[in-house]
RODO-2510 file (C-alpha; in nm, 4 decimals, decimal comma):
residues 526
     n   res          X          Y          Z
     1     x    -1,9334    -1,5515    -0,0520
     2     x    -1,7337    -1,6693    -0,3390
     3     x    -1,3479    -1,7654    -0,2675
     4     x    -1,1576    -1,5161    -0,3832
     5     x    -1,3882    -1,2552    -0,1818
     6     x    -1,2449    -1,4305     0,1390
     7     x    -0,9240    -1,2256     0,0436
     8     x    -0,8055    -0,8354     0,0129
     9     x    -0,5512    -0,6855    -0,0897
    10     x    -0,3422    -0,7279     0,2432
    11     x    -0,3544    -1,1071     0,2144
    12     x    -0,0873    -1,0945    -0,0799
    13     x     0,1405    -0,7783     0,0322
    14     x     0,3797    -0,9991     0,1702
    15     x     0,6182    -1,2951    -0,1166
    16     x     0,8400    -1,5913    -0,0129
    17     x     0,9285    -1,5697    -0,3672
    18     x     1,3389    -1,6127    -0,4356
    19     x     1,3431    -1,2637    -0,6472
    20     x     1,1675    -0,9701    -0,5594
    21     x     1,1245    -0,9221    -0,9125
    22     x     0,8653    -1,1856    -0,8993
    23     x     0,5619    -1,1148    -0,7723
    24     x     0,3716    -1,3607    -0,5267
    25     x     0,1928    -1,6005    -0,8038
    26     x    -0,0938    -1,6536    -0,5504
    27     x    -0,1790    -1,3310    -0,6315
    28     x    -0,2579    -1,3730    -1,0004
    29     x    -0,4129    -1,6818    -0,9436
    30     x    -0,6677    -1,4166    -0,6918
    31     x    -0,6737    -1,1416    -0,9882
    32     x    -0,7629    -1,3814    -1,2427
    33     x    -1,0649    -1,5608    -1,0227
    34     x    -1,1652    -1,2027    -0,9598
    35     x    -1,0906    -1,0295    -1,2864
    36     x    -1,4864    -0,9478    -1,2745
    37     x    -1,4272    -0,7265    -0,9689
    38     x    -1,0913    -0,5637    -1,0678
    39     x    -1,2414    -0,4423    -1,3918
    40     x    -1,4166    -0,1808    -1,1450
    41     x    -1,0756    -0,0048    -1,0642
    42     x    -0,9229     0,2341    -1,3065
    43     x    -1,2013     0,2856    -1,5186
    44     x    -1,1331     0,5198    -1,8500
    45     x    -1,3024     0,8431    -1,8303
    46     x    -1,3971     0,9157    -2,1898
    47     x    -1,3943     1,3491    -2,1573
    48     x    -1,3558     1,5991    -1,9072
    49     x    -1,4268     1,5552    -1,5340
    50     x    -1,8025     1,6390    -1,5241
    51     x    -2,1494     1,5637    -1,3074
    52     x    -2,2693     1,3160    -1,5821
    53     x    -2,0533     1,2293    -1,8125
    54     x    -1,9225     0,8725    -2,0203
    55     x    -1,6522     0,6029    -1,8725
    56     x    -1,5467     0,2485    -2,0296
    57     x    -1,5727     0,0101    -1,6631
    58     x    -1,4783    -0,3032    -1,7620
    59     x    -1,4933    -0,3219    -2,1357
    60     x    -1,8563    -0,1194    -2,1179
    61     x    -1,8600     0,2737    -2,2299
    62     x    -2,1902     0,4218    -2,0930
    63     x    -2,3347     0,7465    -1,9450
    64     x    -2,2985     0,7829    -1,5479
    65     x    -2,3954     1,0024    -1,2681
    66     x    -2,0523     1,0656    -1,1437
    67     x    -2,0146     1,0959    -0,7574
    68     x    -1,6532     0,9738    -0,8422
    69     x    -1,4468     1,2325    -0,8778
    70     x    -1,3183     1,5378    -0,6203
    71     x    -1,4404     1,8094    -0,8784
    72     x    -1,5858     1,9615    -0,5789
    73     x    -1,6995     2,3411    -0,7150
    74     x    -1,7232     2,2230    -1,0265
    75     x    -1,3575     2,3790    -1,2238
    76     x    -1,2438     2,0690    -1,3961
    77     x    -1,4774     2,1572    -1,7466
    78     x    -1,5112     2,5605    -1,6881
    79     x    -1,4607     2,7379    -1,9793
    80     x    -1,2704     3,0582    -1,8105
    81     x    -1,0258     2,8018    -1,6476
    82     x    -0,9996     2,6188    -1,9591
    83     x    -0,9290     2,9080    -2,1668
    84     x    -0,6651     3,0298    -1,9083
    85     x    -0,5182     2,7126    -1,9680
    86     x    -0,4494     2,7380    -2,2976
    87     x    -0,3192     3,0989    -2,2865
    88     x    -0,0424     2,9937    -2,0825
    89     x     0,0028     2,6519    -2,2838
    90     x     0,0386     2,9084    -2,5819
    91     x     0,3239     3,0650    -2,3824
    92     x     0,4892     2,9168    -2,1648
    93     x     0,4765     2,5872    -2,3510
    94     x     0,3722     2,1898    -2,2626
    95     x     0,6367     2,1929    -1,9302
    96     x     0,8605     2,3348    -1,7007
    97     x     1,1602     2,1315    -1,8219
    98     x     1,3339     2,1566    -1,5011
    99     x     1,3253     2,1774    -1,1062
   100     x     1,2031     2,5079    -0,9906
   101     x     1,5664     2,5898    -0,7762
   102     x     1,7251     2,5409    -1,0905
   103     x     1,5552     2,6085    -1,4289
   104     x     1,1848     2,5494    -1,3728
   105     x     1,0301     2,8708    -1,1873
   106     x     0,8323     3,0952    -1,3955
   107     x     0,6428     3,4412    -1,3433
   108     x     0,3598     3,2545    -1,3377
   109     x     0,4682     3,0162    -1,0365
   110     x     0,5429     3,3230    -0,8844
   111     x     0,2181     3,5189    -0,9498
   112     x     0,0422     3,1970    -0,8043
   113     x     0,2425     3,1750    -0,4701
   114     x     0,1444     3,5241    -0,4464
   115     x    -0,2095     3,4658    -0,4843
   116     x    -0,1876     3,1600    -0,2556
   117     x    -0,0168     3,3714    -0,0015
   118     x    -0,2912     3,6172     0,0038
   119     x    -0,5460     3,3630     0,0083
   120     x    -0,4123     3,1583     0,3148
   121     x    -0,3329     3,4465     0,4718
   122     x     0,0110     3,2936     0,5807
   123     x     0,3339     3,4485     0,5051
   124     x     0,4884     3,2224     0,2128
   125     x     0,3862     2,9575     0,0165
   126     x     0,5876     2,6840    -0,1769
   127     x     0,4299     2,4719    -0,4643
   128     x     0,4913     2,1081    -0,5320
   129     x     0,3873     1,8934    -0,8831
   130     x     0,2272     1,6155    -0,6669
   131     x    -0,0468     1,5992    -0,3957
   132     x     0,1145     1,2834    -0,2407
   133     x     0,4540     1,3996    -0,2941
   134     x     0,4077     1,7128    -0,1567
   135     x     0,2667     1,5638     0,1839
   136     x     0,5221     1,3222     0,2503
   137     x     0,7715     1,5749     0,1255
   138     x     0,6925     1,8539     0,3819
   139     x     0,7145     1,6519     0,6761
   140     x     1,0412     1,4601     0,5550
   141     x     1,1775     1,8648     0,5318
   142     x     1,0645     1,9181     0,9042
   143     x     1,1086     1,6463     1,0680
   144     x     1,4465     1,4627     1,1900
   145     x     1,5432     1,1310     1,3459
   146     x     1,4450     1,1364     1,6870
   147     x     1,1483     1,4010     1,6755
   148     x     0,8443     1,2605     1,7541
   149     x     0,4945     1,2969     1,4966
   150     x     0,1702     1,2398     1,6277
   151     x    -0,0938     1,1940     1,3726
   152     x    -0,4601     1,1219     1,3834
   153     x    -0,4702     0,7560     1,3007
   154     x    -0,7319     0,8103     0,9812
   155     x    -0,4266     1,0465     0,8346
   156     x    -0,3544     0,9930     0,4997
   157     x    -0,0886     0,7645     0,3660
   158     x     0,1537     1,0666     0,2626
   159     x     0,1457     1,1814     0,5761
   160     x     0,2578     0,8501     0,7389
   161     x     0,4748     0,7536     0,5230
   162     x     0,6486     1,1146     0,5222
   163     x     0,7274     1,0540     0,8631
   164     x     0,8679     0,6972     0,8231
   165     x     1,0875     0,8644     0,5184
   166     x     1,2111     1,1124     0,8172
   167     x     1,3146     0,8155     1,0272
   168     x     1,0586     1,0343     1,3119
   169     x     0,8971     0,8187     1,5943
   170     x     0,5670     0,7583     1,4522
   171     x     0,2599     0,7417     1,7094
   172     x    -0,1334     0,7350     1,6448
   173     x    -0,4184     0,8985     1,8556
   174     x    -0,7607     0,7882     1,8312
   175     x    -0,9504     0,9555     1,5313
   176     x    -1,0479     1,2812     1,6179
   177     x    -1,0730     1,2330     1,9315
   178     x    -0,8898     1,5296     2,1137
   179     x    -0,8691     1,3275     2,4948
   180     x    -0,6366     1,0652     2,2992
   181     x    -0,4193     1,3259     2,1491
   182     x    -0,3693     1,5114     2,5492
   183     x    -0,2923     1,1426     2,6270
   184     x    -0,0264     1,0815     2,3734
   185     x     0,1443     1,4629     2,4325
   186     x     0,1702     1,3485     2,7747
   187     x     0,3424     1,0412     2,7111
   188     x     0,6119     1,1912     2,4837
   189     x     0,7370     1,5056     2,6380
   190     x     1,1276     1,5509     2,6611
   191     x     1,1726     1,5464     2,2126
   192     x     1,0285     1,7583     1,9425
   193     x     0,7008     1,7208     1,8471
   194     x     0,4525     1,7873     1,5884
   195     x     0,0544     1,7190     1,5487
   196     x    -0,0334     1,6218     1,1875
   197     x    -0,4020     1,6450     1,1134
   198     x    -0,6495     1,6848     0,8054
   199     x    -0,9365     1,9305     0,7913
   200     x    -1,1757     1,6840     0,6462
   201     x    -1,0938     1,3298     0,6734
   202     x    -1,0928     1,1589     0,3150
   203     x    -1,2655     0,8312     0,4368
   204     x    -1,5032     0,9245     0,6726
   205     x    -1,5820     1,2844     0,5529
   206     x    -1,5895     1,4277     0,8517
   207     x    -1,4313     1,7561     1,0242
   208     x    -1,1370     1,7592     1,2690
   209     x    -1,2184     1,8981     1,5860
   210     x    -0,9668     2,1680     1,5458
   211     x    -1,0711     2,4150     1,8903
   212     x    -0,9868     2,1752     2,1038
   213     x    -0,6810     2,0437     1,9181
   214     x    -0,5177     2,3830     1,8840
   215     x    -0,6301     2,4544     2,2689
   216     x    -0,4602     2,1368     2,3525
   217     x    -0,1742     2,1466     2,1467
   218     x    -0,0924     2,5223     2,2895
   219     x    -0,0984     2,4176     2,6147
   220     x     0,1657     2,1382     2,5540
   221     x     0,3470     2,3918     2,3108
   222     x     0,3466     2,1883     2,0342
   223     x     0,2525     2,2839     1,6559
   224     x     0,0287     2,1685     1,3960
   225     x     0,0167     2,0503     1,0353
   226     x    -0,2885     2,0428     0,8905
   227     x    -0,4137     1,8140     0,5793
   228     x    -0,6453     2,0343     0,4048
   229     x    -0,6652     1,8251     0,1005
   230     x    -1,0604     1,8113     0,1142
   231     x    -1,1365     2,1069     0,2776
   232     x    -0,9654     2,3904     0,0853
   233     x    -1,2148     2,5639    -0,0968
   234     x    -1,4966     2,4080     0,0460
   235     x    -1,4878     2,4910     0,4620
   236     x    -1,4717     2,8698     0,5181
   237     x    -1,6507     3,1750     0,4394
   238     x    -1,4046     3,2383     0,1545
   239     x    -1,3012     2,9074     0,1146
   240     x    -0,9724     2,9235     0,3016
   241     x    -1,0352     2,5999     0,4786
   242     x    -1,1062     2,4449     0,8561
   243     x    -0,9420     2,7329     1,0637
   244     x    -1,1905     2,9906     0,8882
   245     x    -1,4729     2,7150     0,9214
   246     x    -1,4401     2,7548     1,3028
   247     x    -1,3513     3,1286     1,3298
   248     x    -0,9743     3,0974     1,3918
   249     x    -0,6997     3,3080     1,2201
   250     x    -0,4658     3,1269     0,9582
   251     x    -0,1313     3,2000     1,2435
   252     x    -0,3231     2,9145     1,4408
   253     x    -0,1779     2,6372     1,2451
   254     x     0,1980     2,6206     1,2034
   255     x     0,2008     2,4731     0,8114
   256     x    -0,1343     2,4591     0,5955
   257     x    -0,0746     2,1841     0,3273
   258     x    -0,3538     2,1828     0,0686
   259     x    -0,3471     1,9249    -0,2582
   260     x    -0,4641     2,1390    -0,6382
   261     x    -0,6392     1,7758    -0,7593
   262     x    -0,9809     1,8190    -0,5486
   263     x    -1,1829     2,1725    -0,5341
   264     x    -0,8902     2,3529    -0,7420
   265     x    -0,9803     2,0922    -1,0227
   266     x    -0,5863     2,0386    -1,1308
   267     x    -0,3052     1,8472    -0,9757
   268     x    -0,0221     1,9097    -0,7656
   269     x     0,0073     2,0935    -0,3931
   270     x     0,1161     2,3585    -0,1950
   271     x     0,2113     2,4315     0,1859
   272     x     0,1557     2,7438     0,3482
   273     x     0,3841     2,9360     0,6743
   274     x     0,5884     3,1395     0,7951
   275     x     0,8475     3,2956     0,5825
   276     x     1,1526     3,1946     0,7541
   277     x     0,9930     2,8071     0,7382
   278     x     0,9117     2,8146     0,4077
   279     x     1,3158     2,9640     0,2946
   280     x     1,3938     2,6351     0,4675
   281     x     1,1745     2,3668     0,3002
   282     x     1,2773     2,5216    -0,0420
   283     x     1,6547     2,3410     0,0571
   284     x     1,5342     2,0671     0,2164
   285     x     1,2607     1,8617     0,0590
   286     x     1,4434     1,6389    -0,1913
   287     x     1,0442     1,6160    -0,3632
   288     x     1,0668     2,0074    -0,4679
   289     x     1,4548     2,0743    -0,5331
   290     x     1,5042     1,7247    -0,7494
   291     x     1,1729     1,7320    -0,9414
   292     x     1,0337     1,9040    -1,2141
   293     x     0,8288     2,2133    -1,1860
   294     x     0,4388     2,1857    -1,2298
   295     x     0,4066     2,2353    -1,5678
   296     x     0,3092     2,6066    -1,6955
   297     x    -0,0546     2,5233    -1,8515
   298     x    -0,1473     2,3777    -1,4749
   299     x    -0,0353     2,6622    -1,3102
   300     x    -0,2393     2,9208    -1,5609
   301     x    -0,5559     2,7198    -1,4825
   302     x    -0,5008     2,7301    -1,1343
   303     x    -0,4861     3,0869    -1,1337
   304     x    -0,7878     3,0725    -1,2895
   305     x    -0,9839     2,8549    -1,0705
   306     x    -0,8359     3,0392    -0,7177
   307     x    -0,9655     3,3503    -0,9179
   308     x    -1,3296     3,1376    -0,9580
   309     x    -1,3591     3,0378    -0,6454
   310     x    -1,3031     3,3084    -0,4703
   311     x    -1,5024     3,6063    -0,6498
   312     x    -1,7794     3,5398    -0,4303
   313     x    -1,9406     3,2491    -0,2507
   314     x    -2,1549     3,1092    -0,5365
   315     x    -1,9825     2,7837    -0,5599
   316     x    -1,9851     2,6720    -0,2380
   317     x    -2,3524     2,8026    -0,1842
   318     x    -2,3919     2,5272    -0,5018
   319     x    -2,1749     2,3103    -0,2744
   320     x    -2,3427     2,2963     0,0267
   321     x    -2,6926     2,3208    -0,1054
   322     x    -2,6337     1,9595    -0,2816
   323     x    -2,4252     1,8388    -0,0092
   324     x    -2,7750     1,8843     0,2163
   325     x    -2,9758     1,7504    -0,0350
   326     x    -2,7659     1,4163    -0,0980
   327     x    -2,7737     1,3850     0,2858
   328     x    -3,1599     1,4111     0,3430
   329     x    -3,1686     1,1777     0,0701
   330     x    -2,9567     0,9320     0,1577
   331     x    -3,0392     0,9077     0,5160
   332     x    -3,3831     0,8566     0,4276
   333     x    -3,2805     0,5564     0,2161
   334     x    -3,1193     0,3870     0,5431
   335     x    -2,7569     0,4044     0,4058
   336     x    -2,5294     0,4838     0,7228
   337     x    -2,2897     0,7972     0,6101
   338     x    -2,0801     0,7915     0,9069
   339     x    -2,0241     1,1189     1,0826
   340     x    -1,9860     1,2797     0,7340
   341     x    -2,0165     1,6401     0,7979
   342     x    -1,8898     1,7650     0,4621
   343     x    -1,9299     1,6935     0,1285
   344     x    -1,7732     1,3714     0,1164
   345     x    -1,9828     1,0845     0,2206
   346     x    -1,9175     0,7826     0,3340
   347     x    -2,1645     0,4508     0,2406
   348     x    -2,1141     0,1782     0,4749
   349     x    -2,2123    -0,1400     0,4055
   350     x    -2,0285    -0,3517     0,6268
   351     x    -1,8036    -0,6576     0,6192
   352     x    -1,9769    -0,8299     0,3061
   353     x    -1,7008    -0,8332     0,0262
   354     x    -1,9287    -0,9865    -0,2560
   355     x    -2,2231    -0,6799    -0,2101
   356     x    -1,9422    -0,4364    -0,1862
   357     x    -1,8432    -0,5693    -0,5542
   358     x    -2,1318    -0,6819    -0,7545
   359     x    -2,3344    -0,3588    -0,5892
   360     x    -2,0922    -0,1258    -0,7443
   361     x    -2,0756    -0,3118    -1,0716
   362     x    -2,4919    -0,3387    -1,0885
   363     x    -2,4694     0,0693    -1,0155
   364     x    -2,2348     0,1222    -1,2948
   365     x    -2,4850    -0,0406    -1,5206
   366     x    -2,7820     0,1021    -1,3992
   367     x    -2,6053     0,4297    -1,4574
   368     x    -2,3693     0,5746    -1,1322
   369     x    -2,0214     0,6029    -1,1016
   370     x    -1,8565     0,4719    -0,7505
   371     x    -1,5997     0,3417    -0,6337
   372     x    -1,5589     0,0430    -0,3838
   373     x    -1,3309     0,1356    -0,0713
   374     x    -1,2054    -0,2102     0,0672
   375     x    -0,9511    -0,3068     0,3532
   376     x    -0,7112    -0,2044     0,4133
   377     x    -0,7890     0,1227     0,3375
   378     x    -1,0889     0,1139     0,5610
   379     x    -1,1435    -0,2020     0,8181
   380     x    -1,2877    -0,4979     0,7410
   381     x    -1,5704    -0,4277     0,9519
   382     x    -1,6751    -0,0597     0,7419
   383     x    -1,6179    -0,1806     0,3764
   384     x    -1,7968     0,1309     0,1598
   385     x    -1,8736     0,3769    -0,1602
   386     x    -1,7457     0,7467    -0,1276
   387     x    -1,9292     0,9734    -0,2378
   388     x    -1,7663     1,3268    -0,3672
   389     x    -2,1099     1,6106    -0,4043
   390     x    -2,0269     1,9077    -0,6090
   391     x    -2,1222     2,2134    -0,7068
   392     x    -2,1404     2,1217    -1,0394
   393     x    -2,4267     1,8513    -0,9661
   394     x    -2,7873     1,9423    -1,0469
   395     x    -3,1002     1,7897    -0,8071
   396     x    -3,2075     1,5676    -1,1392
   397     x    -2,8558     1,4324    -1,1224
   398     x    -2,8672     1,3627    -0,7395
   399     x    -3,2130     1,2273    -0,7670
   400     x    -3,1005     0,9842    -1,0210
   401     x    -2,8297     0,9178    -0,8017
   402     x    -3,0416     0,8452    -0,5040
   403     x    -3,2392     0,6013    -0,7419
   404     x    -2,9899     0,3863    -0,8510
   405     x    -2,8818     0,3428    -0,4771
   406     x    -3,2603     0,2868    -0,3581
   407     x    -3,2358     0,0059    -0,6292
   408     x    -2,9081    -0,1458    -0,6206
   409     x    -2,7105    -0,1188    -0,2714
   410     x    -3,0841    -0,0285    -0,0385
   411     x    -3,2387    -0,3450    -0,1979
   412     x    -2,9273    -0,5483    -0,1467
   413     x    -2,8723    -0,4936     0,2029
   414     x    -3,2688    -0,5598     0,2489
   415     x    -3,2996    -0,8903     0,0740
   416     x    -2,9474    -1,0016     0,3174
   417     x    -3,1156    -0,9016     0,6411
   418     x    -2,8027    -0,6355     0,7262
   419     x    -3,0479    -0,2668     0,6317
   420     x    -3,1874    -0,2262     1,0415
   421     x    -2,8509    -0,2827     1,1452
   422     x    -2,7285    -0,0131     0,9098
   423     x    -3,0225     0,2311     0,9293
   424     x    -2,9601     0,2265     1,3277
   425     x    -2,5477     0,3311     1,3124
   426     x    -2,7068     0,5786     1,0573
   427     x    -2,9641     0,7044     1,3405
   428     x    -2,6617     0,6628     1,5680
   429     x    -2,4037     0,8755     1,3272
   430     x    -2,6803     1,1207     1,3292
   431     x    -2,7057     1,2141     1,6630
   432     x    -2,3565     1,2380     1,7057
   433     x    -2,3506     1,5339     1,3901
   434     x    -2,6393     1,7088     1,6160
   435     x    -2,4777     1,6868     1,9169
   436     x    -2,6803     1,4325     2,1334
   437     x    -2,4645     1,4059     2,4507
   438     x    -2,5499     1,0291     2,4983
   439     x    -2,5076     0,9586     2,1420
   440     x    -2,1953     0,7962     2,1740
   441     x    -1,9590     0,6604     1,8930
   442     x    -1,9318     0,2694     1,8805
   443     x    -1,6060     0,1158     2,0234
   444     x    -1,4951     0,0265     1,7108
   445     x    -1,1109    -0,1471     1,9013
   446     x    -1,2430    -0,4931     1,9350
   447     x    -1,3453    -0,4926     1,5847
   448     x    -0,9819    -0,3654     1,4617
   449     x    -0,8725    -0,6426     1,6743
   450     x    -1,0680    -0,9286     1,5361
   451     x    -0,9900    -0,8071     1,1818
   452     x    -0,5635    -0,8352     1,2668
   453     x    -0,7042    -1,1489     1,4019
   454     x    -0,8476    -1,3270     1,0955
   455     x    -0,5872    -1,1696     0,9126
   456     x    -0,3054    -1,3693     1,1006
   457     x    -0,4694    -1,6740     1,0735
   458     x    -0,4884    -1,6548     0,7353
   459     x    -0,1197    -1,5572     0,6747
   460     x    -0,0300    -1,8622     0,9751
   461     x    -0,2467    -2,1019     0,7147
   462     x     0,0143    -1,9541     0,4106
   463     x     0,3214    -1,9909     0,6128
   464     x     0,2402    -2,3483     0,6636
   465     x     0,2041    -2,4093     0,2780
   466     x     0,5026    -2,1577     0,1811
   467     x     0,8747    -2,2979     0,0406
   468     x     1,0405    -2,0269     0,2070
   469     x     0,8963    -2,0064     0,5807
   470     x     1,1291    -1,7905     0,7246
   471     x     1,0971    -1,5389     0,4908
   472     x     0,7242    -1,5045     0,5065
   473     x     0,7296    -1,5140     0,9351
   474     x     0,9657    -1,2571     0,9325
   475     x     0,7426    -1,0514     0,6878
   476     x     0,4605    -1,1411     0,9178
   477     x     0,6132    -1,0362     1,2237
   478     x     0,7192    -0,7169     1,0889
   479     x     0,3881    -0,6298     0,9132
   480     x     0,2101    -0,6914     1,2956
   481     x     0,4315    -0,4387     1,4434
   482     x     0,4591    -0,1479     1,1506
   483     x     0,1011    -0,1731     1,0723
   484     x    -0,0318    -0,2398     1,3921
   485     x     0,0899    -0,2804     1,7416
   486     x     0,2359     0,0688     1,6293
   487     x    -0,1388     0,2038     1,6048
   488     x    -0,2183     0,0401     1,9282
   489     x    -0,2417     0,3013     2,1776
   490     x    -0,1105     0,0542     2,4824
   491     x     0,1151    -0,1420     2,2304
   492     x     0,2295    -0,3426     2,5553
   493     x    -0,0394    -0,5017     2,5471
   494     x    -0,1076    -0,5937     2,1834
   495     x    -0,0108    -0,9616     2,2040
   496     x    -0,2627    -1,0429     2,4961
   497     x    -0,5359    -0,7903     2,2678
   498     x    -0,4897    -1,0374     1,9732
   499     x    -0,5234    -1,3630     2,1968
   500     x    -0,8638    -1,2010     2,3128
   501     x    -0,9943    -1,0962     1,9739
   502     x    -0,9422    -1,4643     1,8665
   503     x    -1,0954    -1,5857     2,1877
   504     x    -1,4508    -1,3441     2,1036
   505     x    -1,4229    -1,4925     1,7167
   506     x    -1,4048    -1,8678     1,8965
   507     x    -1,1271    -1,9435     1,6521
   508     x    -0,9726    -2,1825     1,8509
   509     x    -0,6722    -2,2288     1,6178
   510     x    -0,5842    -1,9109     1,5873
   511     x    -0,4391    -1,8764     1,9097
   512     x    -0,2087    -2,1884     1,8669
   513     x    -0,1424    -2,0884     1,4729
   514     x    -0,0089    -1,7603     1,6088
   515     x     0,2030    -1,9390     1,9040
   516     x     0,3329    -2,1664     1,6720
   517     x     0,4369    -1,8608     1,4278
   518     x     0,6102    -1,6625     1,6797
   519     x     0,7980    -2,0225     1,7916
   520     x     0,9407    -2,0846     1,4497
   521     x     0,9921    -1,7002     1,4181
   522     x     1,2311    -1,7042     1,7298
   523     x     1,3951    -2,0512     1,6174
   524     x     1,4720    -1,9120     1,2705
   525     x     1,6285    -1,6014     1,4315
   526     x     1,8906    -1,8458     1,6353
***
């Protein structure tokens, strides 16, 4: 592993720089040693959003197989939604020039929360001009210092960080895992509450378990916000997301939030409710009453594409034919997909930094578009490729797809000795989808554990070279708790959880490193 692949992303969050204006310069020392890797992120797409199509990655302009981008049925290049698009550009104009409770609001906004409200089925809707603004926007409108949120800990970062914006009591229960969440309700009764989910999980691609979380949740009389970011448009027999998937009726969720940048093809968001809800938000979300409306030409095309995707079921047939095909496909490369039930897939590779990189970059010149997923968005432990399937793939494009993989990513995890180990989670992942009841998810805690612990020792190793020690330990300490003991679902015993994890690594000085840290952390605070 070369050196600068010892380090993510997390390693330089943190500055003992003097002005914050400065950022830490051990991080463009990192950027520059790995400018080869970071000229895989933001890539220029050279045209519209489409199955194959051209990008410039890293000075390069070539033809790819795209399994980049969320164009899930296919809208982004349609001709009816493009032409719908420029009607209203011819219009209405290039923007709304204003925020919709003063000077923004159109007929058309209106004709499209009328639409949406049909479509959900719920009684009001409310749009916003950002997916992650809208997320964190809703919940900093409904929840209050003092309420309590309790969100599935592979939420999204909107969602989190709406409720830290809200100055709520933030607490995580195991990923879709509805035993933690009874746990967690029963821990935290006495304040209000409220249950944030997605309907398709963005990382791993797979469904929440919504039954039992609504059965569960109306038994402890607490409601739900739902992520449906993913899943609009795609779960459903008309598209209208995971409470149609599993036969439930849209008044089972208290506020269905839903993003316009993945199967709608645009950008911005909406949230669904009840009408007396939705009057409120309007007042109270500081993202919708101080921003500018979405912008006229968007909302034409979105009219457009709700009109598309819901004339019949054509698309998502599309949809889930190719999302079956990549799977069989894939699988029978070895690649481990998780418990991806939908048509986002994860590839797992592991905890090898270096493949994760030079894989991606030898599939963008053989011809496929991915991305690389590295901690800390996933852990350390489940470094991966996402992979979005749409409707708007043919098999020849998949098959060339399924090539590239077979010769890049398959032949690299061969020749390193780490395919059987991958090929048997994939078995594993497998059984769980088909409901094996002794096909049991691995206890993934200790590995969460080790990865805080290498972490530390790496940031005790820069404390002991840093000018301005106090500053970085008190950086350090708070970073452990936000991002961390927080998550831990017995934070009490976090500290003695770490001291194990270094203990099963047999990094003997990371247990004094991290004594010696919290030592000068308490002196410094004297």
């Amino acid at each position: 592993m070369s050196s600068e692949a010892q380090y993510s992303l997390a390693d330089f969050y943190f500055t003992d720089t003097e002005d914050p204006l400065v950022p830490p310069p051990e991080f463009g020392d990192w950027h520059k040693a790995g400018s080869w890797a970071f000229a895989l992120f933001e890539p220029e797409m050279q045209g519209a959003v489409e199955p194959v199509m051209k990008i410039n990655r890293g000075g390069k302009s070539r033809t790819v197989v795209n399994l980049s981008s969320y164009n899930y049925l296919g809208l982004a290049a349609h001709p009816e939604v493009i032409e719908a698009g420029k009607r209203a550009l011819s219009k209405y104009g290039t923007g709304a020039c204003g925020s919709p409770m003063l000077s923004g609001m159109t007929d058309l906004h209106r004709e499209l929360e009328a639409e949406l409200i049909k479509f959900t089925g719920h009684e009001d809707v409310m749009l916003f001009n950002s997916g992650f603004g809208g997320g964190l926007g809703t919940l900093t409108g409904v929840l209050r210092k003092g309420d309590v949120a309790l969100l599935d800990d592979k939420c999204h970062l909107c969602l989190i960080d709406g409720v830290k914006l809200a100055k709520a009591k933030l607490q995580f229960f195991a990923h879709n895992d509805p035993q933690s969440l009874e746990d967690l309700l029963n821990k935290t009764g006495g304040r209000r509450r409220l249950i944030v989910i997605e309907g398709v999980y963005s990382m791993d691609g797979d469904t929440a378990k919504l039954p039992q979380i609504i059965e569960i949740a109306n038994r402890h009389g607490v409601g739900i916000m739902i992520d449906e970011a993913h899943s609009i448009l795609a779960l459903g027999e008309r598209g209208r997301g995971c409470a149609e998937h599993y036969g439930l009726p849209p008044s089972a969720i208290g506020l269905q939030y839903a993003t316009f940048s993945k199967s709608f093809a645009h950008a911005g968001s909406f949230v669904a409710g009840n009408a007396d809800l939705i009057r409120y938000l309007r007042f109270y979300i500081n993202g919708y009453a101080f921003s500018c409306a979405l912008p006229p030409v968007v909302v034409g095309g979105l009219l457009k594409g709700l009109e598309l995707a819901t004339r019949d079921n054509s698309l998502r047939e599309k949809l889930w034919a190719n999302v079956n095909y990549f799977r069989d496909g894939a699988e029978s490369l070895g690649l481990n997909l998780g418990d991806s039930d939908s048509q986002v897939f994860p590839i797992i590779i592991g905890g090898d930094r270096q493949m994760l990189y030079e894989q991606c970059r030898a599939m963008n010149d053989a011809g496929l578009f991915l991305a690389p997923v590295d901690y800390p968005s996933v852990s350390e432990d489940s470094l991966r490729y996402r992979v979005a399937v749409t409707a708007a793939h043919e098999t020849v494009d998949l098959d060339r797809a399924l090539q590239i993989l077979e010769d890049t990513v398959v032949k690299a995890m061969r020749d390193a000795g780490t395919l059987g180990a991958n090929t048997a989670a994939a078995e594993a992942a497998k059984a769980r989808r088909e409901g094996q009841a002794n096909a049991k998810a691995a206890d993934s805690t200790m590995a969460d554990w080790q990865t805080m612990a290498k972490f530390l020792l790496r940031q005790a190793s820069a404390i002991a070279n840093s000018s301005n020690k106090r500053a970085r330990i008190a950086q350090l300490s708070s970073m452990a708790y936000d991002h961390f003991v927080e998550r831990a679902h017995d934070p009490a015993s976090a500290y003695d959880r770490l001291l194990r994890a270094y203990g099963e690594l047999d990094l003997r000085d990371g247990v004094s490193s991290l004594m010696n840290a919290r030592e000068k952390l308490r002196k410094d605070r004297r």
